[in-house]
GUSE-70176 format. One record per residue: residue number from 0; residue in three letters; x, y, z of N, C-alpha, C in turn. Coordinates in steps of 0.02 Angstrom, whole numbers, plus 50000, padded with zeros to 5 digits. Layout:
   seq   type    n.xx    n.yy    n.zz   ca.xx   ca.yy   ca.zz    c.xx    c.yy    c.zz
   NUM    ALA       X       Y       Z       X       Y       Z       X       Y       Z
...
//
This chain:
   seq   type    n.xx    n.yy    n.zz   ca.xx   ca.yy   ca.zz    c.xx    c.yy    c.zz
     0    UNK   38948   51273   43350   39007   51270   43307   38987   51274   43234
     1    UNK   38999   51317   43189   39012   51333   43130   39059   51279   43082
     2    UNK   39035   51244   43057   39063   51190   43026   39081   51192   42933
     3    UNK   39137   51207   42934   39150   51233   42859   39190   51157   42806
     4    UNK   39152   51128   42776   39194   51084   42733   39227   51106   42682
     5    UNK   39304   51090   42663   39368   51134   42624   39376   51044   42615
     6    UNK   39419   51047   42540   39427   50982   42501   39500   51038   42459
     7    UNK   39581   50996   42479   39629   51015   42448   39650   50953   42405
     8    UNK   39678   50976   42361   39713   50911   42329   39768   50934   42296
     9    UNK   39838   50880   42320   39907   50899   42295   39954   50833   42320
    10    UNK   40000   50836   42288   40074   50779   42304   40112   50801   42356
    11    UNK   40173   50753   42347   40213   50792   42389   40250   50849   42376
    12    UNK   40252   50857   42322   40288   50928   42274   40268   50964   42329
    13    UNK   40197   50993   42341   40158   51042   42361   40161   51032   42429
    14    UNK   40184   51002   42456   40177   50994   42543   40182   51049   42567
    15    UNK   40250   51093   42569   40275   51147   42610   40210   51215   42577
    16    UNK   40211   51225   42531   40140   51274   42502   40057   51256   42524
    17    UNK   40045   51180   42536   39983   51160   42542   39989   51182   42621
    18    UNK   40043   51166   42685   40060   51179   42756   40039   51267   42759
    19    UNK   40066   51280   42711   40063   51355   42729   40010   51408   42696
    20    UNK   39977   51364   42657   39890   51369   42652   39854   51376   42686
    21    UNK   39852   51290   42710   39783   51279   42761   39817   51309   42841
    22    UNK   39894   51330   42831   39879   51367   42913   39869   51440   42906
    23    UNK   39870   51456   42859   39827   51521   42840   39768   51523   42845
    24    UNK   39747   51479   42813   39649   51460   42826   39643   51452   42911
    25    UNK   39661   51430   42947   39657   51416   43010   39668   51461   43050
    26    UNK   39712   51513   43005   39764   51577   43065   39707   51635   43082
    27    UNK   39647   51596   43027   39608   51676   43032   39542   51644   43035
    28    UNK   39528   51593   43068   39456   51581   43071   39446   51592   43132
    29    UNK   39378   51613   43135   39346   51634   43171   39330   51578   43253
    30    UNK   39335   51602   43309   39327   51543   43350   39278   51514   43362
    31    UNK   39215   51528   43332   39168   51477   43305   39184   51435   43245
    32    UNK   39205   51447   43206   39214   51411   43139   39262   51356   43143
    33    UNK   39234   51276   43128   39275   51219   43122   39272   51205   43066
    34    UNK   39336   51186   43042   39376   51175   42965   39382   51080   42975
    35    UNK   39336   51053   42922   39321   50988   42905   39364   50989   42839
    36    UNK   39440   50972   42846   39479   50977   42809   39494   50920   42749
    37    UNK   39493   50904   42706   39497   50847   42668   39543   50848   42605
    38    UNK   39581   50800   42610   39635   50798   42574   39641   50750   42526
    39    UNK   39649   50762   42466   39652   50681   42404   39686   50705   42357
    40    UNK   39721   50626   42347   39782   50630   42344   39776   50552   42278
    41    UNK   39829   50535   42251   39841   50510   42223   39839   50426   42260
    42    UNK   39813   50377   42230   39810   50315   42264   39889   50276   42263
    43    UNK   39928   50314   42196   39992   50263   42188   40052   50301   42258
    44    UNK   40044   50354   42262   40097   50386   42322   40066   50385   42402
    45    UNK   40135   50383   42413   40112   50382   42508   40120   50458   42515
    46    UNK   40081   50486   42536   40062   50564   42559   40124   50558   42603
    47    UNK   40165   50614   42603   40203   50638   42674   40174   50657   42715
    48    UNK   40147   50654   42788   40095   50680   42814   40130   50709   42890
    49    UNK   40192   50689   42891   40235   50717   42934   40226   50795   42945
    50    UNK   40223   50837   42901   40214   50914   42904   40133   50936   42918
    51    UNK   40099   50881   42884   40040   50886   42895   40013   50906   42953
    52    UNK   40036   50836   43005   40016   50825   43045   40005   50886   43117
    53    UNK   40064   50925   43093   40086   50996   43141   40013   51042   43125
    54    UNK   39982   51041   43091   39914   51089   43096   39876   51072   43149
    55    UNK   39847   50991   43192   39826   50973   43244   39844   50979   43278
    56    UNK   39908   50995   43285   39956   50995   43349   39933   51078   43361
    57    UNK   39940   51124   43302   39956   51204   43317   39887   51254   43338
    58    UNK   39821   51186   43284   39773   51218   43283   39724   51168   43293
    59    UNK   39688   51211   43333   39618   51156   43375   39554   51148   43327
    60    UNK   39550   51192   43285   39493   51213   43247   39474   51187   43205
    61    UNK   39507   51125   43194   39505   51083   43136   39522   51008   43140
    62    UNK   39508   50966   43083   39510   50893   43080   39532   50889   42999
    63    UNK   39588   50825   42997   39617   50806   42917   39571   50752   42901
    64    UNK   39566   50752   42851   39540   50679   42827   39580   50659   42760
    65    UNK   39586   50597   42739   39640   50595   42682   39580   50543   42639
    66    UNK   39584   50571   42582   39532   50513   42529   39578   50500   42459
    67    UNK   39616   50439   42458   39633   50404   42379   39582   50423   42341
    68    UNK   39615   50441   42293   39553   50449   42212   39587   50376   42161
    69    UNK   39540   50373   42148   39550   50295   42102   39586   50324   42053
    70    UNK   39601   50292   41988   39638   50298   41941   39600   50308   41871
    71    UNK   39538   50349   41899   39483   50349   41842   39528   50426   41769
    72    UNK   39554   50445   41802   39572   50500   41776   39666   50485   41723
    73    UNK   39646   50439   41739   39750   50391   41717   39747   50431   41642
    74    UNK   39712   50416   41599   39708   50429   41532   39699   50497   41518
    75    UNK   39670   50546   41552   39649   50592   41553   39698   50663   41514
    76    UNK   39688   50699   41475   39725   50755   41437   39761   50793   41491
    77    UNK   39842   50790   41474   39891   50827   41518   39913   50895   41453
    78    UNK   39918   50940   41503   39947   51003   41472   39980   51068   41521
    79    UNK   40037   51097   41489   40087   51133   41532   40105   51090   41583
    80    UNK   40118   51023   41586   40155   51025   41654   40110   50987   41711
    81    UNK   40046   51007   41703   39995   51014   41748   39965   50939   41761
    82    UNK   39966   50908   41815   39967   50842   41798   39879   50818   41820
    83    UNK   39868   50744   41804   39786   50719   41810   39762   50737   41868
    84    UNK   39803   50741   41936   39777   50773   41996   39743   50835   41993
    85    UNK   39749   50877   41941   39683   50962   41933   39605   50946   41926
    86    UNK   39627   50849   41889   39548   50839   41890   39519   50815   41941
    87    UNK   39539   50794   42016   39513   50776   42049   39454   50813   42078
    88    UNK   39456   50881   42078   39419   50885   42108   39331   50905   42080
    89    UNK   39333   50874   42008   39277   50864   41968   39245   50790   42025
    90    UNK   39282   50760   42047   39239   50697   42095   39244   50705   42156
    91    UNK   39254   50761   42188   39218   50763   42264   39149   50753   42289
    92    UNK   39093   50763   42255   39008   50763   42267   38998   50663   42276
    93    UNK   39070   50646   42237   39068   50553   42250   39101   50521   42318
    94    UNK   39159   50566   42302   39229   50532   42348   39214   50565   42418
    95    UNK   39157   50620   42424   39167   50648   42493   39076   50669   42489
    96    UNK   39033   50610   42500   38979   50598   42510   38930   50635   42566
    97    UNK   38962   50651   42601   38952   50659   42681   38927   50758   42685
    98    UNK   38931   50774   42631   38925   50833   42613   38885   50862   42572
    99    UNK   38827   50885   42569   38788   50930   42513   38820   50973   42473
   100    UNK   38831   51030   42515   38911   51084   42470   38958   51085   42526
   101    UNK   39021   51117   42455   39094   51103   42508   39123   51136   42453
   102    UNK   39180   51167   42501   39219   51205   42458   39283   51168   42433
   103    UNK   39326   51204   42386   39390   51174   42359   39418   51213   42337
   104    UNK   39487   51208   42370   39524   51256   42332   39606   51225   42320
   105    UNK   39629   51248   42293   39702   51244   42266   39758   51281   42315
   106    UNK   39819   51238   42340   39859   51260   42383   39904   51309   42375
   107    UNK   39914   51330   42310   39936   51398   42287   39899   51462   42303
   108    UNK   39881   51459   42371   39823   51527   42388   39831   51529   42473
   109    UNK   39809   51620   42484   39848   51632   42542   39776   51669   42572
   110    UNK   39724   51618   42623   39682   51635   42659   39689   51715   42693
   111    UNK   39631   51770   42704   39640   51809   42741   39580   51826   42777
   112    UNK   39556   51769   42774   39468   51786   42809   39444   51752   42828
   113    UNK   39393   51740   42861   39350   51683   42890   39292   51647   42820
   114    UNK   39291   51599   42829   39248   51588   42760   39166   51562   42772
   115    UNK   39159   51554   42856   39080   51525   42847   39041   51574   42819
   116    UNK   39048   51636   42806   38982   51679   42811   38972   51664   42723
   117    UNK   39041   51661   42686   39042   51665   42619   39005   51567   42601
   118    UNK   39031   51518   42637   39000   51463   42636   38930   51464   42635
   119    UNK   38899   51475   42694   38841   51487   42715   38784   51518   42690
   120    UNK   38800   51581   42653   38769   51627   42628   38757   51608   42542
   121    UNK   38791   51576   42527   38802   51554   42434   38737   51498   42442
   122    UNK   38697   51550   42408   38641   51504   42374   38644   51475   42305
   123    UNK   38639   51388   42309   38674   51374   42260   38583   51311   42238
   124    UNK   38545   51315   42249   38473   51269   42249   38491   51283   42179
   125    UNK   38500   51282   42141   38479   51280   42053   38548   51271   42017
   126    UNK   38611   51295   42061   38668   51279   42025   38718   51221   42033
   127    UNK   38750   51213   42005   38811   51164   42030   38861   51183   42066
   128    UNK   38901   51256   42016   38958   51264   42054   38950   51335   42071
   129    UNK   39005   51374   42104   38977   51448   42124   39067   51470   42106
   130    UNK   39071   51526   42083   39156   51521   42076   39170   51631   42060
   131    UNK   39220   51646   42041   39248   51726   42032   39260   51716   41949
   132    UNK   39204   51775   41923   39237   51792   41861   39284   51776   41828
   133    UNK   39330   51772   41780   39393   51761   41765   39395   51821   41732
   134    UNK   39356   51862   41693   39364   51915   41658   39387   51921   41597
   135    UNK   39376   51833   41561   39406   51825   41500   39397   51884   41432
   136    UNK   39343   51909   41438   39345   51957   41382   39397   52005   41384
   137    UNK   39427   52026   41437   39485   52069   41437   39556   52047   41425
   138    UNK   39568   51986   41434   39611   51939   41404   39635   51898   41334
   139    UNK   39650   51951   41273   39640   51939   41227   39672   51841   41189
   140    UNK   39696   51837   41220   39707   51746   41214   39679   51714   41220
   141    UNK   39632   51730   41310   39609   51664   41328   39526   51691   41275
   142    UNK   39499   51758   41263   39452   51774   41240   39448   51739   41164
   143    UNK   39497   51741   41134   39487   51702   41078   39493   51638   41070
   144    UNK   39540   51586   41135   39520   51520   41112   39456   51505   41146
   145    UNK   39407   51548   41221   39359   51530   41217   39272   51556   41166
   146    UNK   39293   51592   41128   39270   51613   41067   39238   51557   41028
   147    UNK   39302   51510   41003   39309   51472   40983   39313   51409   41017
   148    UNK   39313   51418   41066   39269   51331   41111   39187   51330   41118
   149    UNK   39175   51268   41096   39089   51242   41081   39064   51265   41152
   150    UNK   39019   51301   41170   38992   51280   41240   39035   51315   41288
   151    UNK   39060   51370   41244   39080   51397   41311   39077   51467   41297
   152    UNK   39046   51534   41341   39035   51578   41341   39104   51625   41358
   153    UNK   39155   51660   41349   39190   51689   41381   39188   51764   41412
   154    UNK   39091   51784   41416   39078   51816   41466   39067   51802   41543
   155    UNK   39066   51721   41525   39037   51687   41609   39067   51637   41626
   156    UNK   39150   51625   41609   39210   51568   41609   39212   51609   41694
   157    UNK   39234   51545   41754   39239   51570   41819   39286   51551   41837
   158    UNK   39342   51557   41873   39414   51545   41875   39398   51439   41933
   159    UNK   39444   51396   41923   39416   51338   41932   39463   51325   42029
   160    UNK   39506   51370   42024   39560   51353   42089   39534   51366   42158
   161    UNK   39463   51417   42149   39427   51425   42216   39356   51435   42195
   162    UNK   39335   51355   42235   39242   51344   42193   39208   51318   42247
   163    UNK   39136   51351   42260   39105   51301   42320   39051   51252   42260
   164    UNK   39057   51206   42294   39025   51141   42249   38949   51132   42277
   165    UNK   38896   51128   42227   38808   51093   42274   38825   51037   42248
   166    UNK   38851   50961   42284   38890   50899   42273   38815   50847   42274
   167    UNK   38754   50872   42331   38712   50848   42308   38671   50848   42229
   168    UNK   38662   50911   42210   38645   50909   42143   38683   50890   42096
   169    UNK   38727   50900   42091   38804   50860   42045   38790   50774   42055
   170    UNK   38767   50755   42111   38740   50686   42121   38680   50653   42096
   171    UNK   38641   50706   42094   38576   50696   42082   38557   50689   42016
   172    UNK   38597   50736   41974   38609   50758   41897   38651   50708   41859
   173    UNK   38705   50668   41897   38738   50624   41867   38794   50656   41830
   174    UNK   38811   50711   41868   38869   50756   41823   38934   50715   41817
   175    UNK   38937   50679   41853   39020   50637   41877   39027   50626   41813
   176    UNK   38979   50580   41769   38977   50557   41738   39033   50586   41666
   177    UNK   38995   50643   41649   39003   50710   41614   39069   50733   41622
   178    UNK   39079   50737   41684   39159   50781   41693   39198   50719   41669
   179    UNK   39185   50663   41688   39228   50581   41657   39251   50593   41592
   180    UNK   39189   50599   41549   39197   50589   41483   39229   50652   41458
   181    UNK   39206   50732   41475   39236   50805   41438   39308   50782   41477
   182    UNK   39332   50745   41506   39416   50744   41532   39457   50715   41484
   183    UNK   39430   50707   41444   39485   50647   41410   39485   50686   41328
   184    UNK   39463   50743   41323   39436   50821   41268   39529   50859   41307
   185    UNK   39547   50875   41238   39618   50908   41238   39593   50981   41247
   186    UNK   39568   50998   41302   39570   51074   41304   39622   51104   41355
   187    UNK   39637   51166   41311   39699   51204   41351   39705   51202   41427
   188    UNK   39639   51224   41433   39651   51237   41519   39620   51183   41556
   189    UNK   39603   51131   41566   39595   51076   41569   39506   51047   41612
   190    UNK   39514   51063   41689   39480   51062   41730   39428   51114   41736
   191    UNK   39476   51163   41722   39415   51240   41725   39375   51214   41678
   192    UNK   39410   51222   41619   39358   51206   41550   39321   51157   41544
   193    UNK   39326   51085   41593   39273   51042   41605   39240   51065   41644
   194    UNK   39243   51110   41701   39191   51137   41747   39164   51187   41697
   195    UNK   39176   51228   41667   39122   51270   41643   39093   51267   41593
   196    UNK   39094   51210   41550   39057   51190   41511   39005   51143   41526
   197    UNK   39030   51095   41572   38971   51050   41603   38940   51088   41628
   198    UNK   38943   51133   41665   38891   51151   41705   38859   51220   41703
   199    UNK   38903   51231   41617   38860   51293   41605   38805   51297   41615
   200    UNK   38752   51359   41642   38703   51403   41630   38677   51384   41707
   201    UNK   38709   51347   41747   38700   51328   41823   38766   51343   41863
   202    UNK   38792   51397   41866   38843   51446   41896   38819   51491   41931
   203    UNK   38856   51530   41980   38833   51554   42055   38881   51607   42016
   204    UNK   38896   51672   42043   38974   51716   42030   38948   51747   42095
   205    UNK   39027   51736   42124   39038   51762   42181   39076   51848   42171
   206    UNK   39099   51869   42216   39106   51939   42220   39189   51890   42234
   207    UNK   39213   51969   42184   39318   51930   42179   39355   51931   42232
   208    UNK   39330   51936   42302   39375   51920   42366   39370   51831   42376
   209    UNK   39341   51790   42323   39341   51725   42347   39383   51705   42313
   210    UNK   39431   51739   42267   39477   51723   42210   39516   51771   42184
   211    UNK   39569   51803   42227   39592   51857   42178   39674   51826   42140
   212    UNK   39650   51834   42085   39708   51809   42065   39765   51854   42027
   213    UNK   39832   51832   42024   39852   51882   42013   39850   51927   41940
   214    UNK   39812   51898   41896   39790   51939   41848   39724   52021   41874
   215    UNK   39679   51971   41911   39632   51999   41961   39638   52063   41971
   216    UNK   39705   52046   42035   39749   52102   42062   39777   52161   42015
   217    UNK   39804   52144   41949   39825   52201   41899   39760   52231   41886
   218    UNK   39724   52190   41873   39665   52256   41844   39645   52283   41879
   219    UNK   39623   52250   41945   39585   52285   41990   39659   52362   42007
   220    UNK   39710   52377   41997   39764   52408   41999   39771   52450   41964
   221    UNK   39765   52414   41879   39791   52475   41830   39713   52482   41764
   222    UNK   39677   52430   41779   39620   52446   41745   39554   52461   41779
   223    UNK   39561   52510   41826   39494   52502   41882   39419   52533   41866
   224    UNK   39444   52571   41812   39381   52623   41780   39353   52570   41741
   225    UNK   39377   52517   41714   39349   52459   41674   39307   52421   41715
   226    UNK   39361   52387   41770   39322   52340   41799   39260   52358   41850
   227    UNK   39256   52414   41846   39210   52473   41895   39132   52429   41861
   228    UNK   39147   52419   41809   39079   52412   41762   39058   52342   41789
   229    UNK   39098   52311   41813   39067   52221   41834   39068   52229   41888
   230    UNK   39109   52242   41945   39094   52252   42015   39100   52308   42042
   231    UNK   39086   52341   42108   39080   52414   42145   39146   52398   42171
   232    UNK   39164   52476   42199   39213   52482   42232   39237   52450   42272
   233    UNK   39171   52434   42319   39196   52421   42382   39204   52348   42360
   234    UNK   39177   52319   42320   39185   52241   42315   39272   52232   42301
   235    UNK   39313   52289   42264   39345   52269   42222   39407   52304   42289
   236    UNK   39401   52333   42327   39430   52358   42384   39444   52295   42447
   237    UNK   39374   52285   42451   39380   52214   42496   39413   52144   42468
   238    UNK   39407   52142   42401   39464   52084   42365   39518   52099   42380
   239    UNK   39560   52174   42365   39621   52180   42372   39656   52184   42448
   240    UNK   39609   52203   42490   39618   52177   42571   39635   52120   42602
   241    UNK   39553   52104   42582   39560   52025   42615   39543   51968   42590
   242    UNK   39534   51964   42529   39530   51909   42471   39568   51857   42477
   243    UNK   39539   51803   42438   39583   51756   42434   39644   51761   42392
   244    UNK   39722   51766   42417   39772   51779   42353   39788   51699   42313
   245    UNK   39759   51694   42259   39775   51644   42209   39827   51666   42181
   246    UNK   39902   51608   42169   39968   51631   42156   39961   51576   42091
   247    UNK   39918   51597   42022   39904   51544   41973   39946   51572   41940
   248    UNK   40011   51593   41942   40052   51605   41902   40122   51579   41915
   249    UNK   40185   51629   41942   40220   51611   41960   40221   51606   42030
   250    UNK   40259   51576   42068   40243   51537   42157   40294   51562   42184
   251    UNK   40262   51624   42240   40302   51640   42279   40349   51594   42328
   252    UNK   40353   51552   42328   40405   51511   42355   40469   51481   42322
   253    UNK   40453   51514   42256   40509   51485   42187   40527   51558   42162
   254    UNK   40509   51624   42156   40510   51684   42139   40487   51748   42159
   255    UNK   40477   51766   42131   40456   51857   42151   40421   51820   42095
   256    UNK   40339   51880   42148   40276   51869   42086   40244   51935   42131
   257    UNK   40177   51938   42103   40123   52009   42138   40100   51955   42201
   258    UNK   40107   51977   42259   40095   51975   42330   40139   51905   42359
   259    UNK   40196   51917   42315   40244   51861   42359   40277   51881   42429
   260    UNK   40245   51945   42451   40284   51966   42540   40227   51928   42544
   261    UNK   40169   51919   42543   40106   51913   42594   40116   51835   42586
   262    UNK   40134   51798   42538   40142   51732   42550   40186   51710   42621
   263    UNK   40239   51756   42608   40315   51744   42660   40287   51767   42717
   264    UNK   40253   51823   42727   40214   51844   42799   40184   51777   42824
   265    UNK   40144   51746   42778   40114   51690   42829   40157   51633   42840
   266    UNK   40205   51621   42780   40266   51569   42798   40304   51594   42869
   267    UNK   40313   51654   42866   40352   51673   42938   40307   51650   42998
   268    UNK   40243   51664   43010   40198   51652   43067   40164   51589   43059
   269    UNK   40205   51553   42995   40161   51499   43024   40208   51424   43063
   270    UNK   40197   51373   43073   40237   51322   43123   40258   51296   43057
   271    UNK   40282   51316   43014   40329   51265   42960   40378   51298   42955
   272    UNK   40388   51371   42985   40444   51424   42965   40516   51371   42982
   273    UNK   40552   51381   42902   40615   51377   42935   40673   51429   42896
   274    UNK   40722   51451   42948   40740   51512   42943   40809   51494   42894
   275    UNK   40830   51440   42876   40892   51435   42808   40865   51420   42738
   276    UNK   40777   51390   42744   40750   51402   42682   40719   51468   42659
   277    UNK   40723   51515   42709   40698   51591   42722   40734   51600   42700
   278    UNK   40816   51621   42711   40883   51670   42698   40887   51626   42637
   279    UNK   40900   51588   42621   40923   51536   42549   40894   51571   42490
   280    UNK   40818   51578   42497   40776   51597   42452   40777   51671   42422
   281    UNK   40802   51720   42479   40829   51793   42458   40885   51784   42460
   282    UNK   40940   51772   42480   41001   51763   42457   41019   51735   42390
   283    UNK   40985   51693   42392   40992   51653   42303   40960   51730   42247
   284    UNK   40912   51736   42278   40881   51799   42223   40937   51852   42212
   285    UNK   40959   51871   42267   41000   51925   42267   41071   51905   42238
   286    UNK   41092   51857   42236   41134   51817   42183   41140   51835   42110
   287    UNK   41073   51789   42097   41045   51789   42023   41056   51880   42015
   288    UNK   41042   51900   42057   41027   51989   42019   41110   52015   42026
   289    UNK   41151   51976   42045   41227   52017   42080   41265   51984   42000
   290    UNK   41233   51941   41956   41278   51891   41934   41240   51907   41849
   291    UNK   41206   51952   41837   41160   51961   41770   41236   51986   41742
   292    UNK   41240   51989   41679   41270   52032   41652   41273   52096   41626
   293    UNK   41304   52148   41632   41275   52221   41608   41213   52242   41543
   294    UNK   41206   52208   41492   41167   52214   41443   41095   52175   41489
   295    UNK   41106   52133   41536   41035   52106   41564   41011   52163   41607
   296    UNK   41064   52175   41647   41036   52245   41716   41019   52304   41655
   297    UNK   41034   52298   41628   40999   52375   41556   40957   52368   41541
   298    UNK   40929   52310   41515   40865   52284   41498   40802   52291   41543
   299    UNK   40827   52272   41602   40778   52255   41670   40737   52347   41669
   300    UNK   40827   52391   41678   40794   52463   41690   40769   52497   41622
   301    UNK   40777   52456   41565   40744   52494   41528   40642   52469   41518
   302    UNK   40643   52415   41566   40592   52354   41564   40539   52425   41608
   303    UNK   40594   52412   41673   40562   52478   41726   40539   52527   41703
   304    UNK   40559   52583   41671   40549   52653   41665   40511   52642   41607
   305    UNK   40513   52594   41570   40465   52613   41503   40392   52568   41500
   306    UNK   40403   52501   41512   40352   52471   41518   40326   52451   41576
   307    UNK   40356   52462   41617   40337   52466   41688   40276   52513   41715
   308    UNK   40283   52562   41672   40230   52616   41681   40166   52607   41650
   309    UNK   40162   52551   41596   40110   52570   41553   40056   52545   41572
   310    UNK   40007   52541   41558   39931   52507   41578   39915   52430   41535
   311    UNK   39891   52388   41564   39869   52328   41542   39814   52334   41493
//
């Protein structure tokens, strides 16, 4: 048995998206591969675990485990919305001991592959974390506030929502420590930017099927002669296949975004489907679009034909 450790962390907000995650992760593993699933969560809320619980029931391949995170993070810098739970998973190498490396990822993402070979194969003896490009230099925003952040390179910033962790060396090094103190530092993006500054110049980069996100996805789309220069074809072919889809933008379960069918494909096949929050969700859309006013539907098609076409 192929034994893969995965570490999620979310509320109950995220239940119905985190369900239809990890049964994505499960829908496609391999029948050697067992998913050592681990879940942490906030110490002040009672987890709903009612929906949870239907992954044991549906799928054999796997085991939950649930770990409280203390309240080390209470004080910690909030921004957009985004609450102290993004930092949890700077303390997995503590809270989930039992593990050398282990992966983590964020429940806004739609499995399409088996992951031991990508587990397995990540040699990480000299690094901490192993993670996908972000491609900040092509991003003229995030390129200039990390320009201008101490200690941070924005040729080698790695996206923070899908990371395999060496939790022994993070132990060994006393990093906990480090991510403690850079948490409570007002930076924009919060967690990423404590992961890649602590642990700059001890980073792994994976090939972008372990993270495609939907920025990812545009370039790899409309800027490909560019991104040709950091990865090969086929790397950038096999992302758009069977990659991981990171939805770090808007959430296909609240909107239309880039690969919101493939979210709903696995909501349909998976054991959480229910068919009046299915019709609700396009019916409401098709609403909103029946109910714009004429100067909005003009806008949209003049959005279409003119900037719709242009290149990023």
């Amino acid at each position: 048995m192929n034994i893969v450790p995965i570490v999620f962390s979310f509320d109950n907000n995220f239940i119905l998206p985190a369900c239809v995650c990890m049964s994505s992760l499960l829908m496609n593993a391999k029948k050697d591969t067992f998913y050592d699933i681990f879940i942490l969560h906030s110490p002040n809320i009672e987890l709903e675990k009612e929906q949870l619980d239907k992954l044991l029931v549906f799928y054999k391949n796997c085991r939950i485990q649930y770990r409280a995170v203390d309240d080390i993070f209470e004080n910690s810098f909030e921004i957009r919305g985004i609450t102290v739970a993004t930092y949890y998973r700077l303390l997995i190498p503590e809270v989930i001991p039992e593990y050398d490396k282990i992966i983590y990822s964020d429940v806004d993402v739609i499995f399409r592959s088996d992951l031991f070979e990508i587990y397995m194969n990540t040699d990480l003896e000299n690094a901490y974390v192993a993670g996908v490009n972000a491609m900040v230099p092509m991003i003229p925003d995030m390129n200039l506030y990390y320009s201008k952040l101490e200690k941070a390179d924005p040729n080698n910033i790695i996206y923070a929502g899908n990371i395999i962790l060496n939790s022994k060396k993070i132990r060994e090094d006393k990093l906990t420590s480090k991510f403690i103190e850079f948490a409570n530092k007002k930076f924009k993006f919060q967690d990423l930017d404590v992961l890649n500054i602590v642990c700059s110049g001890k980073i792994v980069y994976l090939e972008p099927e372990f993270c495609l996100t939907t920025y990812l996805n545009e370039l790899f789309v409309k800027k490909r002669e560019t991104v040709i220069t950091h990865w090969s074809q086929i790397q950038i072919e096999k992302a758009l296949s069977n990659g991981i889809i990171h939805y770090n933008g808007q959430k296909p379960w609240k909107g239309f975004c880039v690969n919101f069918d493939i979210w709903w494909e696995y909501y349909r096949k998976s054991p959480f489907f229910d068919e009046k929050f299915y019709f609700d969700f396009f019916y409401d859309k098709l609403n909103e679009l029946d109910q714009l006013p004429l100067w909005k539907r003009i806008k949209i098609l003049i959005r279409y034909f003119v900037y719709g076409k242009r290149t990023i």
